[in-house]
C-alpha positions, -999 to 999 in steps of 0.1 A, spaced: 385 231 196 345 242 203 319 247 180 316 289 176 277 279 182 270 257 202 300 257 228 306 218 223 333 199 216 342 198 178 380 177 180 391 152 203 429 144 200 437 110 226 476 90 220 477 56 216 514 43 218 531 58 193 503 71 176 477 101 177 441 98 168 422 129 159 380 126 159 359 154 143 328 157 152 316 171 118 319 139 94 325 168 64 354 184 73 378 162 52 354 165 22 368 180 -9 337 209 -10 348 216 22 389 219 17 377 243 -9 362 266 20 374 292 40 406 283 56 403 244 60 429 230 39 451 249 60 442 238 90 443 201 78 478 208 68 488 219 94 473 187 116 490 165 90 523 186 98 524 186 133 508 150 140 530 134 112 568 121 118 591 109 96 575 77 88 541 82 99 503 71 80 475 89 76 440 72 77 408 86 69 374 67 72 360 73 39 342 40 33 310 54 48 308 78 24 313 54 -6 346 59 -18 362 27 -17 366 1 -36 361 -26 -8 326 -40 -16 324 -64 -48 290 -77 -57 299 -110 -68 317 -118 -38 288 -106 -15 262 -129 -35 286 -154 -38 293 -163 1 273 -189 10 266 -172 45 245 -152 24 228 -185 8 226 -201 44 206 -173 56 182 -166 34 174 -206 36 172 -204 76 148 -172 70 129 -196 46 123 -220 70 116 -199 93 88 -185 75 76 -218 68 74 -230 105 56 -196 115 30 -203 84 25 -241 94 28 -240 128 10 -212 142 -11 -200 116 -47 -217 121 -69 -212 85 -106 -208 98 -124 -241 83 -143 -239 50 -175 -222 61 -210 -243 50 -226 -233 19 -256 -214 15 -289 -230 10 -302 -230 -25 -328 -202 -31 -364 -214 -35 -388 -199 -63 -412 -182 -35 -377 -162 -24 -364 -150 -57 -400 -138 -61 -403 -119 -31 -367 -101 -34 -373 -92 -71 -413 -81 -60 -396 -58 -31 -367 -46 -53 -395 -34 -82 -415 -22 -51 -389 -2 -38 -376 13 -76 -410 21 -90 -429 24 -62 -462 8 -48 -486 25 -65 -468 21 -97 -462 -19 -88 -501 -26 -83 -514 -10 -114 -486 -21 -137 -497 -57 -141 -535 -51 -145 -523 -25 -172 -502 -55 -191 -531 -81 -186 -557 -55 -202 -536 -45 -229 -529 -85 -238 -569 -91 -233 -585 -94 -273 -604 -63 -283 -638 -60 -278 -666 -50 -296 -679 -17 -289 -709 -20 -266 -740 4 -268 -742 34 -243 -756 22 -206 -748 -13 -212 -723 -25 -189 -701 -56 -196 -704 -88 -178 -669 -92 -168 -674 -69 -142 -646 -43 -153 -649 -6 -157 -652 -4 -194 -630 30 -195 -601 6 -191 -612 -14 -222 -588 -6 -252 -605 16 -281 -600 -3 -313 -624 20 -329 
């Protein structure tokens, strides 16, 4: 038999002694959706019929397809081949860690930061937010404002501290 499609084979028949083994080449075929289609019940019958003597076994391959009750959990955790090679896999991994792994050394530590280099990188961090022109003026604008008041000085006289008296605060 051929596959209407494709042209390839879709049954191989071969005898073995006595016996007759049939392969499909669609793993389906003997499903029970399948049996339910078109006409192949029939033509399993009919295989079964003409295969089978008087005496004869039929064996289908169902455990790939998870119908059997073959696998048991407790006996699958419980065989100590299972044990044995998790242990070996273990080992393994510790000899791979240990042996060939090679952990760079602990790297020196830092020097400690100096005064004169904690003021320059906070100076060039408030240089770079406010800008230069705002970092020059802001501290004579904070030492004038913390400077006592002064009396108020009589038109054309100048004050002998040799600042531009529009700067001084007006406490009048």
């Amino acid at each position: 038999m051929a596959d209407s499609e494709s042209g390839l084979g879709a049954f191989w028949v071969t005898w073995i002694g006595g016996g007759t083994i049939i392969v499909s080449g669609y793993g389906s075929i003997f499903t029970n959706k399948m049996l339910a289609q078109a006409n192949n019940a029939d033509l399993v019958a009919n295989i079964v019929a003409a295969q089978l003597g008087r005496h004869g076994h039929v064996i289908f391959d169902d455990m790939h397809q998870g119908a059997t009750s073959v696998y048991d959990a407790d006996a699958f955790f419980g065989d100590p081949r299972l044990h044995a090679t998790f242990w070996w896999i273990i080992a393994l991994w510790f000899v791979w860690v240990l042996g060939s792994t090679r952990l760079p050394p602990p790297a020196a530590r830092p020097p400690p930061v100096r005064e004169r280099g904690f003021i320059d990188a906070t100076g060039n961090f408030f240089a770079r937010v406010i800008g230069r022109k705002g970092a020059a003026s802001a501290p004579v604008r904070q030492l004038l404002q913390r400077l006592p008041p002064r009396p108020r000085r009589a038109a054309g006289r100048t004050a002998a501290v040799g600042l531009d008296p529009r700067l001084w605060r007006d406490t009048a």
